[in-house]
C-alpha positions, 0 to 999 in steps of 0.5 A: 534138725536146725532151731528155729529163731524166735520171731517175736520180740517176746518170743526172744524174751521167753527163751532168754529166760528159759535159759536163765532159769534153766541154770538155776536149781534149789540151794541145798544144805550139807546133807542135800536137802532143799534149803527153803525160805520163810513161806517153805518155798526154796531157794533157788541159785545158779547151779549151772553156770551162765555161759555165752555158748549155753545162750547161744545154744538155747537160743537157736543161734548158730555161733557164740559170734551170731549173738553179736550181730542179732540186730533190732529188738531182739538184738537189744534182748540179747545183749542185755542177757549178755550183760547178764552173763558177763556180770556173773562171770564178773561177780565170780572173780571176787572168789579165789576158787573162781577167779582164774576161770572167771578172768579167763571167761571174760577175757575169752567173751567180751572184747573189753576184758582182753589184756593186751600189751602194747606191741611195740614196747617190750615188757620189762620186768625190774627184779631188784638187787635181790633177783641176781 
């Protein structure tokens, strides 16, 4: 059964924010317990990664690529979510245990993260006296 899309510019807003809070759960401690703040309320962190399928896939969208092509409000919605995806993948290079994963992420998700060489110039690597 196909979704249905969102036909409100706060209909759109309320399943890109059900998607976000749906990755979130609380922070635990070694032991797995809630770690909570001040007032006992715990703290809740990103346990499922955001990721452009995922938004996708809450939204009702057909393809990762139909989310670029929303138009009007609700395309202006989703583009700011997309930021958002693209600012925790890009925070997440900061980690070395993260970092390939995250570079290839953005590389594979957002045009301006491609690496791309030159096609008529060949790449050439100078190794030294030492490379012989």
């Amino acid at each position: 059964m196909k979704k249905l899309l969102p036909t409100s510019a706060h209909a759109w807003e309320s399943k890109i924010e059900g998607y976000f809070l749906s990755c979130e759960g609380p922070r635990l401690d070694k032991n797995g317990n809630p770690i909570v703040d001040n007032e006992g309320n715990p703290i809740r962190t990103v346990v499922k990664p955001y990721t452009v399928t995922g938004l996708a896939y809450a939204l009702g969208v057909e393809s990762r690529d139909a989310l670029y092509k929303i138009p009007g409000n609700a395309g202006c919605l989703v583009r700011r979510a997309l930021l958002k995806i693209e600012e925790y993948a890009e925070q997440q290079l900061f980690f070395k245990e993260s970092h390939a994963g995250s570079k290839l992420f953005l590389e594979v998700n957002f045009e301006r993260w491609k690496e791309a060489l030159p096609q008529d110039e060949p790449l050439l690597v100078e190794i030294g006296p030492w490379g012989r």
